[in-house]
ZAMARGU-4260 file (C-alpha; in steps of 0.2 Angstrom, whole numbers, plus 5000, padded with zeros to 4 digits):
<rodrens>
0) 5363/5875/5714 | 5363/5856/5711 | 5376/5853/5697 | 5367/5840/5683 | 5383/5828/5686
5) 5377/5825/5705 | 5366/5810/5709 | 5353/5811/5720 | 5340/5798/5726 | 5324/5801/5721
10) 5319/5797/5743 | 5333/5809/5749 | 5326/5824/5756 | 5337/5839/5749 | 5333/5857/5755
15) 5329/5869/5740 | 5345/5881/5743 | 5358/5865/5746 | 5374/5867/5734 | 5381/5852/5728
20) 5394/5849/5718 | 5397/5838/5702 | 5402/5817/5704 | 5394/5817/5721 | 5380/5803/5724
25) 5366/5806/5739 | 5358/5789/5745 | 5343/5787/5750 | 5332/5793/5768 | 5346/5807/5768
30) 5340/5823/5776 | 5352/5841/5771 | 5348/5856/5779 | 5346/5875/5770 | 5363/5883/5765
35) 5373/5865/5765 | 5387/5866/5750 | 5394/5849/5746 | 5408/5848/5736 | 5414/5836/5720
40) 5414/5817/5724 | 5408/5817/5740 | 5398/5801/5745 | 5383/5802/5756 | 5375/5788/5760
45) 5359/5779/5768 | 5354/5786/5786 | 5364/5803/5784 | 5356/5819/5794 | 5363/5834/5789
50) 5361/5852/5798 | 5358/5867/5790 | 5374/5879/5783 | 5388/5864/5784 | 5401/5863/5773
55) 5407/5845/5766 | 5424/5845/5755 | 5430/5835/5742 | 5430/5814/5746 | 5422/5813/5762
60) 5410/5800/5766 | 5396/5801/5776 | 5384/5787/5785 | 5394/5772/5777 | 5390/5757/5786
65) 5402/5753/5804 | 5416/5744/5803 | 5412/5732/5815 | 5410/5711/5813 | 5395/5715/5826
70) 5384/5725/5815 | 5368/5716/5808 | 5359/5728/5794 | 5351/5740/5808 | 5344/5754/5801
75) 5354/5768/5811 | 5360/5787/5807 | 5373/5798/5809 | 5367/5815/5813 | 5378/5833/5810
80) 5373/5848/5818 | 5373/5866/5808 | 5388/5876/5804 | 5400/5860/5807 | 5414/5860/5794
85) 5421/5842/5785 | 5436/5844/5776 | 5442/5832/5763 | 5440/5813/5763 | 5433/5812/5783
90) 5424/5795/5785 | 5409/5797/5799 | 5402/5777/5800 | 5384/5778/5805 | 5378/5770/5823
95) 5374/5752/5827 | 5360/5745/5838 | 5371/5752/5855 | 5367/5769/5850 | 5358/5766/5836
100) 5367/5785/5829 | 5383/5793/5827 | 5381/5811/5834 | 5393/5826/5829 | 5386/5842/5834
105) 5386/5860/5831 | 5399/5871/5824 | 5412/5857/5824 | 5429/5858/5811 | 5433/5839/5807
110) 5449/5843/5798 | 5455/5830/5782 | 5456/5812/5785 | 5451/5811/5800 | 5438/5797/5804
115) 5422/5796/5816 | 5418/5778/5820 | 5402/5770/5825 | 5392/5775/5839 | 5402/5792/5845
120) 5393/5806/5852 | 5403/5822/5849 | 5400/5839/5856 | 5398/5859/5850 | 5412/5868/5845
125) 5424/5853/5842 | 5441/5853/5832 | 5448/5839/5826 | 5465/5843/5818 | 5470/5832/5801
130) 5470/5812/5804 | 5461/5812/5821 | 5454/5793/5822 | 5439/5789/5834 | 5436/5771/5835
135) 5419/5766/5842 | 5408/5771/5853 | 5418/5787/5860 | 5408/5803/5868 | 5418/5821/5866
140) 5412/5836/5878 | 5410/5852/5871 | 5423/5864/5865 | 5436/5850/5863 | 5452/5851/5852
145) 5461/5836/5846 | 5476/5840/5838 | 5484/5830/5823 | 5486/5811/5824 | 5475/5810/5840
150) 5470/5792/5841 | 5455/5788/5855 | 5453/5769/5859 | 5434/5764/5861 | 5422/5768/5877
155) 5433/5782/5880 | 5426/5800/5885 | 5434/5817/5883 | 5427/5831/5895 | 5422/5847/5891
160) 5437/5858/5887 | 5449/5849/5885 | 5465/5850/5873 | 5476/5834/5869 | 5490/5836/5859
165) 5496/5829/5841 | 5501/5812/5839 | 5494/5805/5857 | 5488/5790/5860 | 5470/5792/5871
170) 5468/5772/5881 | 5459/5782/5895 | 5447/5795/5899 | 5454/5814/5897 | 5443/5826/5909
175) 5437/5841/5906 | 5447/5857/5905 | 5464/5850/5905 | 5480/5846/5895 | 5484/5831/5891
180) 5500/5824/5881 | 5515/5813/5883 | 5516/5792/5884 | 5511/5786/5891 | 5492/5800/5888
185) 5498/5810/5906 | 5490/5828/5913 | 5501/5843/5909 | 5491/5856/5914 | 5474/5865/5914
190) 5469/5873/5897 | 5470/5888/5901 | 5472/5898/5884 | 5456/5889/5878 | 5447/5894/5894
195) 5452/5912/5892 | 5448/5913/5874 | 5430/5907/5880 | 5425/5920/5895 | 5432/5909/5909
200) 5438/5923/5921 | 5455/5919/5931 | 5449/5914/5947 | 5440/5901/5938 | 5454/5894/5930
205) 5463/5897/5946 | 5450/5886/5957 | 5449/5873/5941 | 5468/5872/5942 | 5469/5871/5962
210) 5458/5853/5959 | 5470/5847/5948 | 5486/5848/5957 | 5474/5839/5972 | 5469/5825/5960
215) 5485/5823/5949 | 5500/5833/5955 | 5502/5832/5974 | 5502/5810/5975 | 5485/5807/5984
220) 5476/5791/5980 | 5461/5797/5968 | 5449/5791/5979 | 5455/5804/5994 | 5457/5815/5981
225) 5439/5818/5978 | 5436/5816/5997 | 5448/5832/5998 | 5442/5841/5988 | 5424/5839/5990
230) 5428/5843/6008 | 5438/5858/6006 | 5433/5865/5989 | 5419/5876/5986 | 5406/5868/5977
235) 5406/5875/5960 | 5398/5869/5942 | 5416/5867/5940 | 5420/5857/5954 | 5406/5847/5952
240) 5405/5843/5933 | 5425/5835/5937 | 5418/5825/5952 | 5405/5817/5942 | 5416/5814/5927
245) 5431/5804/5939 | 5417/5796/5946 | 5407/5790/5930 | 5424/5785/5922 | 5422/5768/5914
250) 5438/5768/5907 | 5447/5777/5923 | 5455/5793/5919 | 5472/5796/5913 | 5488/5797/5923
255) 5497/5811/5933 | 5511/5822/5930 | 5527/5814/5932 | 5544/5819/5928 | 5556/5806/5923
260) 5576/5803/5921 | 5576/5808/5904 | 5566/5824/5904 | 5571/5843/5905 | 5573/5850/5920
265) 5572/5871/5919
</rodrens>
């Protein structure tokens, strides 16, 4: 299963069923899991943590060190959970001593040529369309779609949920279950198709989309936002995984819909 043109350090830890394809080099104190296929000229080096049945395409590189002037030689990982998908030449940087590992967790698609800096901790169930770039130390909830050319400044956070479309520009944080596009990175909407397509029942995405228009449609300061609704909205794992995301913001959250001159008006 492991074609005679591959290289393989003698201290990487290889399971016996792992595929790899020819002109692809595995460093040293690299872990792959069962039923991994790696394809042709793939580069996976030092500190590499592979789950079991992921697929790694042509030119990818995985675990090279961060691209950051701070960086001292730590030894640090990046770890990938099972069943996640990397297309062609994706670059995942391994952590520094902040972190200490760059996460990316179960059954994620990282599409080609996207890049995973230093330090990010991304969810289950991820996508991550073609040319996604996340600089460094970025977290990603669960179930999160980035479409193509998303770029996400560091320290940001993306909640769980939520969709933000090609070509955006993320500078703050996107919370969970929502839309987000324009410039500059604005709320559109709740994400309601994913939400469906995941088992959330409409009075859910009803009561997800009542708090929204409180936090970012109706004009309300944020901070009598939150008062409101924790005042007059049920409390819910919904409600309350929203509050504590606006609240635990480093970055502050993105802005509210506005229309301006220049826009469509139906």
């Amino acid at each position: 299963m492991i074609h005679p043109l591959t290289y393989i350090h003698p201290d990487a830890k290889v399971a016996p069923n792992v595929k790899i394809d020819p002109f692809t080099v595995i460093h040293k104190n690299v872990e792959i899991g069962d039923g991994t296929w790696i394809g042709s000229n793939v580069t996976i080096m030092e500190g590499a943590r592979i789950g079991k049945n992921c697929r790694i395409f042509p030119g990818a590189v995985i675990s090279a060190i961060p691209q950051d002037l701070k960086f001292a030689g730590e030894e640090t990982t990046v770890e990938i959970g099972n069943n996640t998908t990397i297309r062609e030449f994706v670059t995942i940087n391994r952590g520094t001593k902040d972190k200490w590992k760059t996460v990316i967790g179960n059954n994620c698609l990282i599409m080609a040529y996207s890049h995973i800096a230093h330090d990010c901790e991304v969810g289950n169930y991820c996508v991550f369309s073609n040319n996604t770039t996340l600089a460094g130390h970025i977290t990603v909830g669960d179930h999160v779609v980035l479409a193509g050319m998303v770029a996400v400044h560091q320290f940001c956070k993306i909640g769980d949920h939520a969709f933000v479309t090609g070509g955006s520009l993320v500078r703050k944080d996107v919370p969970p279950y929502v839309k987000a596009a324009r410039e500059p990175l604005s709320y559109v909407g709740v994400n309601s198709v994913g939400l469906k397509r995941r088992g959330f029942s409409l009075e859910k995405i009803n009561h997800i989309l009542d708090i929204y228009r409180v936090i970012f449609v109706k004009g309300y300061k944020l901070s009598k936002a939150i008062n409101m609704i924790e005042a007059e909205f049920p409390a819910t794992d919904e409600r309350d995984e929203i509050l504590s995301f606006i609240r635990e913001s480093g970055r502050g959250i993105m802005r509210g819909y506005t229309t301006r001159a220049n826009d469509d008006i139906s």
